[in-house]
C-alpha positions in Angstrom: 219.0 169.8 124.1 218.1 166.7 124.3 219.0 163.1 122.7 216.0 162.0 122.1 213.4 163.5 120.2 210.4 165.6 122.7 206.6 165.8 121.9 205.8 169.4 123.3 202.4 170.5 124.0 201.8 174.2 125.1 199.0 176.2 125.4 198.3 179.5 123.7 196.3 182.8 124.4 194.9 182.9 121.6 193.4 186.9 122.3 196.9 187.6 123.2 198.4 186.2 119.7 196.1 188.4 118.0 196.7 191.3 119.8 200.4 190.8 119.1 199.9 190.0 115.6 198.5 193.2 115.0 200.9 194.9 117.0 203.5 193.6 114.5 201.1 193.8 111.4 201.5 189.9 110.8 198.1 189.0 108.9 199.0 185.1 108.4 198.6 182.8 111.7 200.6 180.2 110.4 203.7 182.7 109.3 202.7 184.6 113.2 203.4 181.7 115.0 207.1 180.9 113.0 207.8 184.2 114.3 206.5 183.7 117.8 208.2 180.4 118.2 212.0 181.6 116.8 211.9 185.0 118.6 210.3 183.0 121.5 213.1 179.9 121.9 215.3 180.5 119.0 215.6 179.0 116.0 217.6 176.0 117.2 215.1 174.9 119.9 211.8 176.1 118.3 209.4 173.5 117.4 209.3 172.1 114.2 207.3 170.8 112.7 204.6 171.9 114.9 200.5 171.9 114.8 198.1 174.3 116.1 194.6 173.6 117.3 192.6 176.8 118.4 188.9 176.1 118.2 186.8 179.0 117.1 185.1 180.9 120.1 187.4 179.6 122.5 190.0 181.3 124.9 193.1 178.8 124.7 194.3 176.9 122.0 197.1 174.0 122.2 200.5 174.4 120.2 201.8 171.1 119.3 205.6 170.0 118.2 208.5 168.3 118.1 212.4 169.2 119.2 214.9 168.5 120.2 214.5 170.6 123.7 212.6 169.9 126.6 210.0 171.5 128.5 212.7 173.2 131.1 215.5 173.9 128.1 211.9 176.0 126.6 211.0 177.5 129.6 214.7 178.6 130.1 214.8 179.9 126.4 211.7 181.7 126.8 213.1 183.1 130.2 215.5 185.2 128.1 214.4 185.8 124.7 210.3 186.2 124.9 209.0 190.0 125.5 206.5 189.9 128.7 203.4 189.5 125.5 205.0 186.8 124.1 205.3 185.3 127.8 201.4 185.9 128.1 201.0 184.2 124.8 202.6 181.2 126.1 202.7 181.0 129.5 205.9 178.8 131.0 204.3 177.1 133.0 202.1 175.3 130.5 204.8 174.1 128.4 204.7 169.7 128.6 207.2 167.5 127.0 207.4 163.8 126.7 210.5 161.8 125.4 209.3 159.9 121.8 210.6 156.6 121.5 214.1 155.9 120.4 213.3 152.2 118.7 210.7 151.9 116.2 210.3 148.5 115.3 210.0 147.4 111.6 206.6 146.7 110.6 204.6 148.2 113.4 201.3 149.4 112.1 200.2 153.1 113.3 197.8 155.4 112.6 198.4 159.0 112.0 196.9 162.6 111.4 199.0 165.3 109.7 197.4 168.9 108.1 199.8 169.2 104.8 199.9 171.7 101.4 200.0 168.9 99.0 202.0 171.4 96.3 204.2 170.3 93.7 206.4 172.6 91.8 206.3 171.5 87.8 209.5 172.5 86.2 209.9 174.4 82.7 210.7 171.5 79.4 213.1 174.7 78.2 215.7 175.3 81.2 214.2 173.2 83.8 213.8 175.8 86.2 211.3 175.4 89.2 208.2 177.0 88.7 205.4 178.3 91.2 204.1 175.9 93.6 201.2 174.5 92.3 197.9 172.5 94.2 198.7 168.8 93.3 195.0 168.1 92.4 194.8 171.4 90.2 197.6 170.5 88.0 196.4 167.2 87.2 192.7 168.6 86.8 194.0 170.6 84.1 195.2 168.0 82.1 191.0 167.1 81.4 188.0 168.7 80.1 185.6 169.9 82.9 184.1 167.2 84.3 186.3 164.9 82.9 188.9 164.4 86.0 188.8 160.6 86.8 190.4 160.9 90.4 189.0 162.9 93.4 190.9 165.0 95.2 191.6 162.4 98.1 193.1 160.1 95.4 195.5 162.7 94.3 196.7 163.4 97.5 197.1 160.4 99.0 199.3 159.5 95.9 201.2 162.9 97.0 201.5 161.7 100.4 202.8 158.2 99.2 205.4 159.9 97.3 206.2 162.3 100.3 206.7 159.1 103.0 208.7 157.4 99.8 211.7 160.3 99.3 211.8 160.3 103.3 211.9 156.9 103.5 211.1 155.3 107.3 207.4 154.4 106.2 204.6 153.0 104.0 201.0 154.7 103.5 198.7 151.8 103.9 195.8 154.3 103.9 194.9 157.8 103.8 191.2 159.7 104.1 190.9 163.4 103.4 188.9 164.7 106.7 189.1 168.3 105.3 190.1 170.4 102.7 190.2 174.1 102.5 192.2 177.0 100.0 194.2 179.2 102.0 196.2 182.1 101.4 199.8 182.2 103.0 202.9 184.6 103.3 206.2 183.4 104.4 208.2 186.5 104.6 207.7 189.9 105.5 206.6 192.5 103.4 206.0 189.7 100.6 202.8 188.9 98.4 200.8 186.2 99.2 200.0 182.5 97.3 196.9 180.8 97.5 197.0 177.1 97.6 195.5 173.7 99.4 195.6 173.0 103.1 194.5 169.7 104.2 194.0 167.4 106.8 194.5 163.6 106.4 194.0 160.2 108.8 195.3 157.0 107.9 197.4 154.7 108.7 200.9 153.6 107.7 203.5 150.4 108.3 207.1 151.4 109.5 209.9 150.0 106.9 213.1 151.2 108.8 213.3 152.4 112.5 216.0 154.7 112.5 214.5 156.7 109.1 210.9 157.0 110.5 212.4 158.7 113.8 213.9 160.9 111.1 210.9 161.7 109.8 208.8 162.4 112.7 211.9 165.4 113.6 211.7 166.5 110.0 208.1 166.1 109.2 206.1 165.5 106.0 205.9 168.0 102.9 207.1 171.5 102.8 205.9 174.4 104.9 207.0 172.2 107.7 208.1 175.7 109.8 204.9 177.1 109.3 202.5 174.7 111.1 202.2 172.1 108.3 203.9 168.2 108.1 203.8 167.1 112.0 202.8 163.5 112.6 200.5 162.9 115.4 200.4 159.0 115.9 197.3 157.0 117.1 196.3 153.3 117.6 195.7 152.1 114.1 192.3 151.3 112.9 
């Protein structure tokens, strides 16, 4: 472990996942990889939040992430834990860390990219239990006749991502596009149904209000289904 918080970049065999997916009947990606990654490292060291990129029709994809645990304290992990598959899945030597910063300063404008599930969970007016998670945009679209929805679907979740930075604290949106938008269906444990809901990508750009709480955020990441490939920042020059 490490005191400073690591960007790791890995690359995956993305025929190999597969294979082992269906070797341990896991039909969701995103819940395959929380597996790979824990039975992989461990839960302590595993990435999180983390990002996958595997093109369609190509060979390799890259795993992104942060922690807390270097390339060699992965490698090492991987050394004991991973079964030879999970080895081939990803290789050792094509783990890569970098050190993040440890000073953020106030005010420093950055741009960003993060995929999210912009869910909310409404609650019940009668016990004010927690209900399902729900698609942000849907729940307010149902408050209109058809048609009648004043606010696209970037609006609404731009307005959920404000809120999200907000509770976390560390930054400001100053702006936020929807690149892509797609309904996905997820599991999170096995042997359990699945739930359909949003998955989307968003750029933008936001202004850091406190140092300490935005390296906070960037361990912790934005949103919930942070363990599952959801919520990691990946900075850029602002534009």
């Amino acid at each position: 472990m490490t005191e400073s918080l690591q960007m790791i970049r890995a690359e995956i065999n993305v025929r190999d996942f597969q294979r082992w997916m269906g070797m341990r009947r896991l039909q969701d990606p995103d819940h395959a990889m929380h597996c790979l990654l824990v039975e992989s490292f461990s839960r302590e060291l595993a990435p999180k939040p983390f990002r996958v990129m595997t093109p369609r029709g190509v060979r390799n994809g890259c795993l992104y992430g942060y922690s807390y645990a270097g390339a060699d304290a992965l490698r090492d992990a991987a050394a004991m834990f991973a079964c030879p598959l999970q080895s081939g899945i990803i290789p050792a030597g094509r783990i890569e860390s970098k050190a993040m910063p440890t000073e953020w300063p106030t005010g420093k404008r950055l741009g960003f990219e993060v995929r999210v599930r912009p869910i909310v969970r409404p609650t019940k007016n009668a016990d004010s239990r927690p209900r399902r998670e729900r698609d942000a945009f849907q729940l307010e679209a149902e408050r209109y006749d058809k048609g009648e929805m004043p606010r696209s679907r970037e609006q609404v979740y731009s307005e959920w991502l404000v809120k999200q930075l907000d509770t976390r604290g560390g930054a400001r949106l100053e702006s936020a596009m929807l690149q892509s938008f797609q309904r996905t269906r997820v599991i999170r444990k096995r042997h359990s149904r699945y739930s359909e809901g949003p998955d989307a990508l968003m750029r933008g750009n936001l202004v850091i209000t406190n140092g300490d709480a935005f390296a906070k955020l960037l361990a912790q990441g934005v949103g919930r289904h942070r363990a599952y490939g959801y919520g990691m920042l990946l900075l850029r020059p602002a534009h």
